[in-house]
N, C-alpha and C positions, 0 to 999 in steps of 0.2 A: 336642698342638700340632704345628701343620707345620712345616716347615723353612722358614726364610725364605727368598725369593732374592734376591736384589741383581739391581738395574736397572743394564739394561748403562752407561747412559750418567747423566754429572751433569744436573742442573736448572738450568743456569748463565746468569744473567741478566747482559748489558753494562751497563754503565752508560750508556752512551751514550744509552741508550733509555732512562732513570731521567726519572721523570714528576714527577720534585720533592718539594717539601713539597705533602700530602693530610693534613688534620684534620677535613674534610667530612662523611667515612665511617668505618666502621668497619676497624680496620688490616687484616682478612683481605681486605677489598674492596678496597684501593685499587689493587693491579696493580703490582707495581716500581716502589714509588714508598716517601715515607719518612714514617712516624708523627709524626716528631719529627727536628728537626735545626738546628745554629744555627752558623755561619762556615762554613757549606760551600761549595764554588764548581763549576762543571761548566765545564772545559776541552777540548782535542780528547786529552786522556792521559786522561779519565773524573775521577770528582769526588775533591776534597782540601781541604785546609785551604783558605778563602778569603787572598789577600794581603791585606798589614797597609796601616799609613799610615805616612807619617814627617813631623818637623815642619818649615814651610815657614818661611822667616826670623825674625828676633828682631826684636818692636817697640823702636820707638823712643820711644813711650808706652805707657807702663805702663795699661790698662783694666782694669776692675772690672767689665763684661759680656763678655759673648761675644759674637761676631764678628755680628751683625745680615745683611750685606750683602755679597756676593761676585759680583765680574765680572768678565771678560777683554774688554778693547778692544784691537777687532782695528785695527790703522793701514793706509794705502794700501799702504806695501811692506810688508804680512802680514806683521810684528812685532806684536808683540801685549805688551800692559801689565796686568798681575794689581790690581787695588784690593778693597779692603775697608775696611767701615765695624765699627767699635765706640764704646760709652761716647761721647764728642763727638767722634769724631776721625773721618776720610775720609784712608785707608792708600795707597801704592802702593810694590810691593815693586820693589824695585834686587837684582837678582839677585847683581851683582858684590859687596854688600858683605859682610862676616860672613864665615862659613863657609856657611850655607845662607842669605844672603841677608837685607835688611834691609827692614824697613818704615818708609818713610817720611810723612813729613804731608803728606797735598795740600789738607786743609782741617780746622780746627780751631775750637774753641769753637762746636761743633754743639748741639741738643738731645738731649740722652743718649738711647742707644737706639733711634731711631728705624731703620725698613728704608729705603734709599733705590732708586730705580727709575733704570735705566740705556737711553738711546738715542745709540746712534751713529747717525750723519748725513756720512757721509764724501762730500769731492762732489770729481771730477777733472775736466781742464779739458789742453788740449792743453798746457799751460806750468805747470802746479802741481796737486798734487794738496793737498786741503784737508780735516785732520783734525777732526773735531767730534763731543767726545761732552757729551750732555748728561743733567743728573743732578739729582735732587731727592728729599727725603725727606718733602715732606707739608706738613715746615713752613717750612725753611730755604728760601730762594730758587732760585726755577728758574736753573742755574747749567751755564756751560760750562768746557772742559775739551779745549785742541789735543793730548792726550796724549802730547807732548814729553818724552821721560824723556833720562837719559844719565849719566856718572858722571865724575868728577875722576880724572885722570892725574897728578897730583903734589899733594902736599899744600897748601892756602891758610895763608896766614896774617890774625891778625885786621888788617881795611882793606885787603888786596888789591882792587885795580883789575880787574887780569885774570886771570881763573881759567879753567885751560886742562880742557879735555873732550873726550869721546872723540867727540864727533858733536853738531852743533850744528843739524840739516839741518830738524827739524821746529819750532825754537823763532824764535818773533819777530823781527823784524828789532832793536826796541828793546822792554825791557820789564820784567817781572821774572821772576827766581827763587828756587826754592825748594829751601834746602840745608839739612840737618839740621832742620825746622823755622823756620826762618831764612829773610825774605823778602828778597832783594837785587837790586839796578836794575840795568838795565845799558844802554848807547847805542850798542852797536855790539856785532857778533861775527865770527868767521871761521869755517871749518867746524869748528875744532876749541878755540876759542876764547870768553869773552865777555869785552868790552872795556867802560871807563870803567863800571866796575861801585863801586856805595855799597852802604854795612852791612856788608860782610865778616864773619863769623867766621870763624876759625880752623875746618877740616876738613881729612879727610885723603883720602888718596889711596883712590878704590873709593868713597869718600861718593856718595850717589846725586844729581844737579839734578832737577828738574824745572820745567816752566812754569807760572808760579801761575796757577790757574783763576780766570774771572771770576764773583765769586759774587754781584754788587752789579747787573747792565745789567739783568738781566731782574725784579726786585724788584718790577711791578704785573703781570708773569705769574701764570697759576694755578699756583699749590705743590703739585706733584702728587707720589705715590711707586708709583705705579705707571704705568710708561712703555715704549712699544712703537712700533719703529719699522718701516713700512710703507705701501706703495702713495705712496712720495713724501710722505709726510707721520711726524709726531709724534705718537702717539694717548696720550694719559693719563687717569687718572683721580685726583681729588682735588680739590684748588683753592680758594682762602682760606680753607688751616690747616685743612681737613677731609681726615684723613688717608686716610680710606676715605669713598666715599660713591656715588651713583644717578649722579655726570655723566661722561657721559664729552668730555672736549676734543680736538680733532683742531686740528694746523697748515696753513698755505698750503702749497697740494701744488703750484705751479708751474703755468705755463704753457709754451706755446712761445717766446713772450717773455719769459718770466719766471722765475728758477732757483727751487724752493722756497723756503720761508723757515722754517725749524722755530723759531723766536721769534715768526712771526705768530699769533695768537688769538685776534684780534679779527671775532667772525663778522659773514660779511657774505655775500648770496645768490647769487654764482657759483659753478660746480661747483669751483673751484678755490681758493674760500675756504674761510678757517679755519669753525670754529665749534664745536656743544657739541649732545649728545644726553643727556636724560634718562633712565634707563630704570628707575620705580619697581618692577616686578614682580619676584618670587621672592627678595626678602630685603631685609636692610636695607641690604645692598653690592653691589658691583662686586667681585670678589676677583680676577678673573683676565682678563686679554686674549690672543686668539691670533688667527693665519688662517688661512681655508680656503677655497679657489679665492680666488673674487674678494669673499668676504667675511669681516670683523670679525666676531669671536665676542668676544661681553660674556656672562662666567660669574661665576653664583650659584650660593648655595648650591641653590636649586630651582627654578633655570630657566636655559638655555642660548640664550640672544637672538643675535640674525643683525642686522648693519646691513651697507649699501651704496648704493650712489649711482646711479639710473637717466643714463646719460649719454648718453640720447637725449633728453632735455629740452634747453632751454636757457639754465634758470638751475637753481640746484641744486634735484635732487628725491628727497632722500634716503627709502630703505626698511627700515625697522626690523622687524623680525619674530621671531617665536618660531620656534626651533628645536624645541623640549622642554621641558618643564613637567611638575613633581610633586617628592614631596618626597624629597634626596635626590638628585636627576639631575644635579646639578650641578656645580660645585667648590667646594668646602666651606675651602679655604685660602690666604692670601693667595698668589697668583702662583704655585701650583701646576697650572700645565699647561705642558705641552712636547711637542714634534713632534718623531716620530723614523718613521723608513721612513715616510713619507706617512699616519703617522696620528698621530690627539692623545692623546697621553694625560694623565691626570689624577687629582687625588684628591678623594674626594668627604668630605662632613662623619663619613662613619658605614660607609662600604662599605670606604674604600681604595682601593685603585687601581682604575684604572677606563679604559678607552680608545673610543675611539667610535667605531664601525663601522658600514660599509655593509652594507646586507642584498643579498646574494647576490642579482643580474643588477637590483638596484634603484637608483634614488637614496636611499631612506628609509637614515635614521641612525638609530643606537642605541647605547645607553653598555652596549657590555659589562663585566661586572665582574669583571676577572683576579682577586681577590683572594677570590670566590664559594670555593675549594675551599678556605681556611682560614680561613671566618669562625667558627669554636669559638675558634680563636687568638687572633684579633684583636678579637673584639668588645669588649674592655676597653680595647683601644686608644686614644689620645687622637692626633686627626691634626688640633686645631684650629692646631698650630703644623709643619705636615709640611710639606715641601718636597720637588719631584720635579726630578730630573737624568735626562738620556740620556749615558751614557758610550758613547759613540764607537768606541772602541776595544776593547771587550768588548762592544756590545751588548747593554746593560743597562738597561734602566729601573731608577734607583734611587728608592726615597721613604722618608722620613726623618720618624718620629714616636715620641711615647711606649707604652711597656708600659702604663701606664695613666694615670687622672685626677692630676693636680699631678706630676706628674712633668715633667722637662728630657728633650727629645729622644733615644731611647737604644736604638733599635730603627731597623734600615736594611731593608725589605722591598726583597729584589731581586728582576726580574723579567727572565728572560733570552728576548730575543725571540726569537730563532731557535729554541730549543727551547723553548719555551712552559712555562718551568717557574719556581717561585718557590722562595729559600731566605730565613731572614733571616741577616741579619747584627747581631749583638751588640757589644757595646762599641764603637760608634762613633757619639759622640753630637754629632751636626752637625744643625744651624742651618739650612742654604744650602750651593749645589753653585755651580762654575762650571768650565766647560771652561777648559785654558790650554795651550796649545800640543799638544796634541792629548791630553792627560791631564787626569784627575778630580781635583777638588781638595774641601774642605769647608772651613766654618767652624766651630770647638767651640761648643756652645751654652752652655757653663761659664765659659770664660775667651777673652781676646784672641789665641787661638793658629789657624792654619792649616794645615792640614796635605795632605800629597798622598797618593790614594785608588790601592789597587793598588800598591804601592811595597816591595818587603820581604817576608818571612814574620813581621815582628814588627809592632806597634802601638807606633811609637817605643818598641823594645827591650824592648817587653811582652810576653806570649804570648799567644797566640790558642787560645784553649780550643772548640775543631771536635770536632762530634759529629754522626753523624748514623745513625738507630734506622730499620731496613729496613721494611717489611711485615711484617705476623703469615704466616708461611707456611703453609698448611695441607696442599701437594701435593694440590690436586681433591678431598682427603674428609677433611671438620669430624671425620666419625663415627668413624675407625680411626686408632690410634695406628701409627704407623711408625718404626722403627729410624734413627736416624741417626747413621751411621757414620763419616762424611767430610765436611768443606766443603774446596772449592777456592777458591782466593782467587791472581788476578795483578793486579799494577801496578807503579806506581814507587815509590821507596823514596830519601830523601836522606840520605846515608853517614850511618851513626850518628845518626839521628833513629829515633825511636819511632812504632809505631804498634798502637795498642791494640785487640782485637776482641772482643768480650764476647758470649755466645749464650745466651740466656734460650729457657727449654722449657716450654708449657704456661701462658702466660698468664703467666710468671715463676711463676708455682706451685715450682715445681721448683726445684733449687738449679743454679744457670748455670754454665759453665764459660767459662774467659777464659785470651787468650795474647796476647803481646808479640811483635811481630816488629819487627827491627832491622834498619836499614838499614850492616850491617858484612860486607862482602865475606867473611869468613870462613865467613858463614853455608852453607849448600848448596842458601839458596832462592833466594839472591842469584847473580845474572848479571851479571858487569861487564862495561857496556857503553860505549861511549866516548857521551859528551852530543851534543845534533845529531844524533842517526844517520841524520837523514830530511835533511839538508844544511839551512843555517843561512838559505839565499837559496833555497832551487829551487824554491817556486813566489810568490816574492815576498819581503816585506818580512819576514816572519814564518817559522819553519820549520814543517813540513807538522804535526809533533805539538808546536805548541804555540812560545813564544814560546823566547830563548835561556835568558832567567834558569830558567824552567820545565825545563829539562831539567839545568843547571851541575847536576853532583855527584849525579843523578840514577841510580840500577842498579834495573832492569829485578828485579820478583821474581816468583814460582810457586811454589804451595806447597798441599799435600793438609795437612789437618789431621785426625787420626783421634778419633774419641771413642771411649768405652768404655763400653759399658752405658748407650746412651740410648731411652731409646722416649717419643716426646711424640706430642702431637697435631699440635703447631704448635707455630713457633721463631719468634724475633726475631732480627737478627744488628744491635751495636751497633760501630761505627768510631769511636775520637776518639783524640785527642790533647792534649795540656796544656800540653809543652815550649816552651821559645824556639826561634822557626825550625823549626818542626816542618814538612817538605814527602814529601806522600805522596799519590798516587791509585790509587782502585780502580778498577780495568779491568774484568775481569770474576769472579763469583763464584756460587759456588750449593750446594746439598745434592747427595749420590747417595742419596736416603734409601732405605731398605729396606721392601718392604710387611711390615705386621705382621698375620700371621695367629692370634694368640691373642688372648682373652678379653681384655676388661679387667680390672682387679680391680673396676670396680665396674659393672661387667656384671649384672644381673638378672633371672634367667629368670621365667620367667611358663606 
């Protein structure tokens, strides 16, 4: 046998250039990338535990489903009002009440269950600006909603007249509201007041008002639940009590004379009337509305329709057309498409995620299928009840479906745009996403709770079980076993948190061997380094590696790891963790393997 020699240098792969989750191919083939992995996240410090969620106020009814419906109405001066629907109730949280906040009734004795569809309609005017959002679930009445929220400065008692508040600026001049559940009049207000007010109950100080929406004026409007607002008008789908169906309705988009009217629907033939388009092909539904340039997208499950309005005519001469058709090209769940960097993404009945692109120096579209490199994973998948969000502030495509058939929601497919890479995420089983104040929120698909996305290193105080299993590595040749002597391994490390590395040899044939590194300054792989080290502002809002909570309590590690008597063909190297608040990422890591110059033992001469 010859003597081995050691290669002068490691094999050390960034993370940074980590290609995601690949289940496509076989693991020696996928290139730095991960066989397997579940709550991982890829940040500018290289990949670690994904963050947790935490829970967002306490109801003030008790529900027996999960959260249906989740939005943020944005107002003229960009305040912005969180609502959710469950069981019969329509929620809006008062930040000020509670400890984290309370939900209150903005409308009650609903039909259980149902999804409701949200359009604002906000219109300003040299002398007022004029809040309008409008809302419906299919069945209940097309209904509006000045999204006047605000909370009580001292406590009421029952029959109070005047009940004093913190801001009166977007509510009625006379009218009513809504306290605890509780609907009460009122005939006057001051900025921080409402005067000659009936019904009182008893509330206390931090109790949230709001303006009781009108759920009764628009009653011979179409009942639509799926609602999108665009090009000066109201687009929905649904309408007498058909929760889904082929029509699509559009409102009065205004004239020069004439301000929009998102209540009008009664069609009629100028380019600037309401009206209603059919559109029977590629399913039994409508499941989705979005836009792009100057046209309406109506998406099915297997076909992707284009409408628009020629307005060189001189009474209306709408244009309906096929985008795409087959089975499959479509969007397969209710209200799953969203727009993020100037493209649509969506998910489709049987594929997943899915985004629709232009072909290079063309106009022609096509749905490509981000979720192609893990369909072994996902084909038992169930996305008939999926929902997709664009977080913002991660640049994430999130989508939200089951592990499999009869299952509740319990699988998060993330998709990080900027690096073109997918991880899932586990144990977060949401319903519906909605932005709110520039963060990711969900609804549980289990019970009446909401919680905030990205929030913590816990799952309200749970642990987050992060793992994720590298490439088969073979070093360029299947055929010769090689020596491996050393892995290198840096990153961050949060004080006395755990992080666990496990290395299987040969297909796991072999017995693995496994180490614990700690994040305890005592160590000698650990470097204490003070958090921030790249400054907390110096190239904006964010610091240069990463956000602040990302680095608090963070030391920098480096560490050779020696084996003893290995010779494999190929290795795995496995990362996770278990703990509460477990924060850890891998920077960079790799083999020095040693070439093996002897026989196998099951070598056979011939």
């Amino acid at each position: 046998m010859q003597e081995r020699i050691q290669k002068p240098t490691f094999l050390t792969q960034n993370s940074n250039q980590n290609r995601g989750l690949i289940t496509a191919d076989e693991a020696s083939n996928i290139q730095n990338a991960f066989q397997s992995c579940q709550n991982i996240q890829f940040t500018r410090l290289g990949f670690g535990p994904r963050k947790g969620y935490s829970l967002v106020g306490a109801h003030d009814n008790a529900g027996t489903t999960g959260i249906k419906s989740l939005f943020s109405y944005l107002l003229s001066d960009n305040s912005e009002v969180l609502v959710c629907s469950h069981t019969t109730w329509l929620e809006w949280l008062n930040e000020k009440g509670g400890t984290d906040g309370e939900w209150h009734t903005l409308v009650a004795s609903l039909t259980s269950g149902k999804r409701f569809g949200f359009a604002p309609f906000n219109t300003t005017t040299l002398a007022s600006a004029v809040n309008r959002l409008f809302f419906c679930n299919g069945v209940e009445n097309y209904s509006e909603w000045n999204g006047a929220n605000t909370y009580l400065t001292a406590d009421i008692l029952l029959g109070a007249t005047t009940i004093n508040v913190a801001d009166t600026t977007y509510f009625s001049t006379t009218g009513s509201i809504l306290i605890n559940g509780t609907t009460i009049t009122y005939t006057g207000k001051t900025s921080t007041s409402f005067t000659g007010c009936g019904g009182a109950l008893a509330a206390s100080e931090n109790d949230g008002a709001t303006q009781l929406p009108d759920t009764t004026t628009y009653a011979a409007l179409p009942k639509m639940n799926l609602l999108m607002t665009a090009q000066t008008r109201v687009w929905g789908v649904g309408g007498n009590g058909v929760v889904q169906s082929n029509r699509l309705y559009y409102s009065q988009a205004g004239t020069s004379a004439a301000a929009p009217d998102p209540t009008d629907f009664t069609a009629a033939a100028n380019l600037a009337d309401p009206g209603f388009k059919d559109f029977p092909e590629g399913g039994p539904a409508i499941n989705a509305l979005s836009v792009m340039d100057k046209q309406i997208l109506i998406w099915k499950d297997d076909v992707i329709n284009t409408y628009t309005f020629d307005f060189g005519q001189a009474t209306k001469f709408d244009l309906p057309d096929t985008l795409m058709q087959g089975v499959d090209v479509g969007c397969g769940a209710l209200g799953a498409v969203t727009m993020a960097v100037s493209r649509q993404f969506f998910v489709s009945k049987t594929g997943g995620l899915k985004m629709l692109s232009r072909e290079e120096g063309s106009e022609l579209l096509r749905p490509l299928q981000l979720t192609e490199r893990i369909l072994p994973t996902i084909k038992d998948f169930d996305f008939d009840n999926a929902a997709i969000h664009y977080d913002q502030k991660n640049n994430l495509i999130l989508v939200t479906c089951a592990s499999a058939k009869d299952l509740e929601n319990d699988t998060v497919i993330c998709y990080d745009i900027r690096r073109d890479i997918i991880t899932l995420f586990k144990g977060i089983q949401a319903s519906c996403f909605a932005t709110y104040k520039k963060n990711s929120y969900f609804g549980s698909t289990l019970e009446a709770k909401v919680f905030k996305l990205f929030d913590g290193y816990t799952d309200v105080g749970s642990n987050i079980n992060a793992s994720a299993q590298t490439e088969k590595y073979t070093f360029g040749d299947v055929g010769v076993p090689k020596g491996l002597d050393v892995f290198f391994v840096d990153g961050w490390i949060k004080s006395g948190r755990d992080l666990n590395i496990r290395f299987d040899f040969d297909d796991g044939t072999q017995s693995y061997k496994q180490i614990t590194l700690n994040g305890d300054t005592s160590k000698d792989y650990i470097y204490d380094v003070s958090p921030n080290v790249f400054g907390e502002n110096e190239f904006g809002a964010y610091p240069f590696g990463g956000d602040p909570e990302e680095f608090t309590g963070m030391y920098k590690f480096r560490v050779a790891i020696k084996f003893e008597n290995v010779l494999a063909y190929n290795a795995a190297v496995s990362y996770w963790s278990s703990g509460v608040g477990e924060q850890w990422f891998i920077g960079n890591a790799g083999f020095a393997p040693v070439e093996g110059h002897q026989l196998p033992k099951n070598c056979i001469s011939i």
